[in-house]
N, C-alpha and C positions, 0 to 999 in steps of 0.2 A: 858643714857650715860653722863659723866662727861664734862666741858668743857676740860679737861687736855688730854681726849680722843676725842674730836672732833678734836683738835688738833691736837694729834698721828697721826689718821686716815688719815688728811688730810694732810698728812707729813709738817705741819708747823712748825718750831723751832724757837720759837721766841728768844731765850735767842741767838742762833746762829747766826743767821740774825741783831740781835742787836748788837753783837760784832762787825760783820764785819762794819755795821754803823760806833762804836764808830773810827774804826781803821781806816775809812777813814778820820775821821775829820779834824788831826793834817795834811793830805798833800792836804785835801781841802781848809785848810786854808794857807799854805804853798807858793801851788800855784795859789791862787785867782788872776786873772790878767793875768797870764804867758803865754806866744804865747808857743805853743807845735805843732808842726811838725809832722805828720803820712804818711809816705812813707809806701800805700796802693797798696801790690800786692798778686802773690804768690794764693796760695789754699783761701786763705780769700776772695778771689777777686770773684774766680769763683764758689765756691762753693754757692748757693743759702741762705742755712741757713745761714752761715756763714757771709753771707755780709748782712742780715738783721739784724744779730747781731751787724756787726761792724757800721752798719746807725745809730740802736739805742744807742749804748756804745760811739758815737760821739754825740749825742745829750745831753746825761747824763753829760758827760763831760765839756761842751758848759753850762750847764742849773746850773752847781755847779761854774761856774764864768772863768772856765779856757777858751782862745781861741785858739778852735783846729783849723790848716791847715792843707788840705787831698792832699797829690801828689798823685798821680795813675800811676803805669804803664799799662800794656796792651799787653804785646809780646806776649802770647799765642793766643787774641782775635786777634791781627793782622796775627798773621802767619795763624791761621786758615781759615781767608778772602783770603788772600794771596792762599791758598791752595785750598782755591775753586774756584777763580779765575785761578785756574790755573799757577801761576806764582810761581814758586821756592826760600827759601828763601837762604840766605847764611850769614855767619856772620865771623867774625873776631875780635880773642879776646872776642868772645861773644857778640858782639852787629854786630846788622843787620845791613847788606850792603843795602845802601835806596836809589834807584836811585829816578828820578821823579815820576814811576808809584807808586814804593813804597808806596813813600812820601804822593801820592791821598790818598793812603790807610791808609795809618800811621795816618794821619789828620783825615780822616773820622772815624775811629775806636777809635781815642782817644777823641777828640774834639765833635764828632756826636754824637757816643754811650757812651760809658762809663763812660764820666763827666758827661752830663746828669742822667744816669742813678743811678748814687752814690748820686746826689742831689736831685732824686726822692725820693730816701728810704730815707734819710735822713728827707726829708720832708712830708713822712710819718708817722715818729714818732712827729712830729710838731717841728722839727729844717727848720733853716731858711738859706739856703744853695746856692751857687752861685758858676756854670760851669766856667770857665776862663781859657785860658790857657797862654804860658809864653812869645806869641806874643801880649796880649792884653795888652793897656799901656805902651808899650816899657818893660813889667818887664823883662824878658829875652834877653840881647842881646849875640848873638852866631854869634860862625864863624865856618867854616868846621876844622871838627877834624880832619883828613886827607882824602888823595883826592882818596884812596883803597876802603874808608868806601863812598862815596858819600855825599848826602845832613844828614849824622848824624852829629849834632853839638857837638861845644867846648863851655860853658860858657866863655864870657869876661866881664860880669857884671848883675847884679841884680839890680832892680830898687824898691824897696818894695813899694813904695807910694800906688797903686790901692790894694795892700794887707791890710797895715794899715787901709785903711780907711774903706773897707770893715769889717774888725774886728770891727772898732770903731763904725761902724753902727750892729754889734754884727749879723752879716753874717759869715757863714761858709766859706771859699773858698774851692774851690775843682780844680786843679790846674792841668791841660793837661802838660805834659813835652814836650813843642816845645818852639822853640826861632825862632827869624829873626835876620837877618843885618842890617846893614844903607843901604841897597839898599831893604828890604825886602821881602830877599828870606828867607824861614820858615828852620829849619831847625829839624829833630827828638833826642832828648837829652835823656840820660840817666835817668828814673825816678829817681833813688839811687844819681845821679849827681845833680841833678836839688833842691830833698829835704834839702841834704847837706848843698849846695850854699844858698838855700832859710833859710831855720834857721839860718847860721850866717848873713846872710844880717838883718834879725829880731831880733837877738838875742834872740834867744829861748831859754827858759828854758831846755827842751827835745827836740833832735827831734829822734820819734821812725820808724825803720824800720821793719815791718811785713814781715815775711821768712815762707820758707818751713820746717824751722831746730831749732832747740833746743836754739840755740843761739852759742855763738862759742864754735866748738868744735876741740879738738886739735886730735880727733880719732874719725872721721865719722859714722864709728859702734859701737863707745860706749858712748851713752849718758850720763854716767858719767862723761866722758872730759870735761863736758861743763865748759867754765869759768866765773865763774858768775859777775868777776869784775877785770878790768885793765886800765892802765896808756895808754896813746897813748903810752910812751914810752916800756912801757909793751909787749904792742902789736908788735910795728916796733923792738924792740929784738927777739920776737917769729919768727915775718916772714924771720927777717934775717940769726935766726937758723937753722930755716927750722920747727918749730915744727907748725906753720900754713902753709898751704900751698894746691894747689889746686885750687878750686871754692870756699874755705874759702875765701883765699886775697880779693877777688874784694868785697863781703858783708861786709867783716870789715874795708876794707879799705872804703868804705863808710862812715862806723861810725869814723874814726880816723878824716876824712876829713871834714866831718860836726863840731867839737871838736876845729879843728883846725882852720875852719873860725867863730867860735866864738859862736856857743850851746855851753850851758851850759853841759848837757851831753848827750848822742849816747847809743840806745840800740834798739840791734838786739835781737826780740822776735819772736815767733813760731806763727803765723799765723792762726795755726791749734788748737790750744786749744782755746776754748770758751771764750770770754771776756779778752781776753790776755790784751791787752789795759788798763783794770780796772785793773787789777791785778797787772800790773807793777805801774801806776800812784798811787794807792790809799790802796797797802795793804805794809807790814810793809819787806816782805819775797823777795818781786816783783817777777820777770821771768826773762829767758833769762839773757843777758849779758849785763853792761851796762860799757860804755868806759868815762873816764872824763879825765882830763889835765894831764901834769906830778904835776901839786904843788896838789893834790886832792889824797891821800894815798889812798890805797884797801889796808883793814886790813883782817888780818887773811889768806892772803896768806901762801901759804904750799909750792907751788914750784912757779917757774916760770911764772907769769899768772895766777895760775890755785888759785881759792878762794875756802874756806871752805863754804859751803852752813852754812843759820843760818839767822836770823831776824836781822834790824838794825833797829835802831832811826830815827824818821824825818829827823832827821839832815846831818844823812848821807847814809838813801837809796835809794838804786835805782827809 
């Protein structure tokens, strides 16, 4: 048997595997240095394979020079406790009503298990990863959102200093969504809120959000909708039209708001496809949706929002 056949056999493609190398060069050099934001939920989270994937494609990331930050949320691990405990959840507007029993729980589930547990894998593939959440250091300081919703916070400021320096010492953070008061009572935050806030206090390069969904889409059932590139102001036309709308607003209004407090740019990727992460940061095509300022044109717009699929330049992709 030839080597050109052990090859075959063993489905190796080296000329294939070699491209994708070459094409991640130009945005590993690009962004050598850059804070990047991963607002970590959704099927990636709890799927097993899939967050073995996403431990190791944070490591890879971290190891070619970029510093990734991992926010986590946790609502389905909490209502599930929540449920076997017995206790009923309730939510409004979509976030959970947290009284103090909650709250035990809310802590325990995010703080206990889940940071932990995302720093294990992480440090299983020999990244160097650190549990925190956004009471420690003062980074998070919150006040009650309102008083229907109970102890669920409001951001009134971000404190990035315990974040930087953990980078500088070239640690992963991995970042519980709670905050306290000046009197410090804790309070449970919005992961989608918290990543937002947290990249423009860093000024992040990216900060990405992992979904259940394709990225935005202006027709739920047809993943052609998806729009692969918009304006904030792009966007805030759409929802005013009505052509977003739904359980869309609150996901992209995420990304508009991250945008807004100063990342560089917001994108909502599908969580469910394999290495989604890689794909967006380091290939030329990327995924999902990715939202940048109003002075930052999306070319090849066809209607309203909605972009022409199609590769772009270092310069200017996703």
């Amino acid at each position: 048997m030839s080597a050109g056949d052990v090859i075959a056999e063993r489905g190796f493609e080296p000329d294939r595997r070699a491209r994708a190398l070459i094409e991640a060069l130009p945005y590993i050099r690009r962004f050598a240095g850059a804070v990047v934001v991963i607002k970590y939920g959704g099927h990636a989270m709890v799927d097993p394979e899939l967050a073995t994937e996403f431990a190791r494609d944070v490591v890879l990331v971290r190891s070619v020079g970029l510093q990734p930050v991992v926010v986590h949320g946790g609502g389905p691990q909490i209502g599930e406790l929540l449920e076997r405990l017995g206790k009923e959840s309730h939510f409004i507007d979509g976030l959970r009503v947290t009284d103090a029993e909650t709250l035990q729980v809310v802590e325990m589930v995010l703080a206990g298990q889940i940071g932990p547990d995302i720093v294990t894998r992480i440090s299983s593939w020999g990244g160097a990863a650190v549990a925190v959440t956004g009471v420690d250091a003062n980074l998070i300081t919150a006040k009650p959102l309102s008083p229907e919703l109970g102890y669920v916070g409001d951001i009134v400021d971000v404190n990035p200093q315990m974040v930087r320096q953990l980078l500088g010492d070239e640690m992963i953070p991995v970042i519980s969504p709670l905050g306290a008061d000046s009197s410090g009572q804790i309070y449970n935050i919005n992961a989608d809120t918290v990543a937002a806030a947290l990249a423009g206090a860093l000024g992040a390069a990216k900060v990405v959000y992992l979904t259940d969904v394709e990225g935005l889409m202006l027709d739920v059932d047809d993943p052609s909708s998806v729009v692969t590139r918009a304006s904030m102001d792009e966007i805030n036309e759409m929802i005013a039209s009505g052509a977003i709308s739904g359980g869309m607003i609150p996901k992209v209004q995420a990304c508009v708001d991250a945008v807004a407090q100063g990342a560089g740019s917001a994108h909502m990727l599908d969580g469910r496809v394999p290495h989604a992460l890689l794909l967006e940061l380091f290939t030329d095509a990327g995924i999902g949706t990715m939202i940048t300022s109003p002075g930052i044109t999306s070319p090849g717009i066809t209607s309203p929002g909605i972009t022409s699929p199609g590769s772009t330049s270092p310069e200017t992709s996703s």
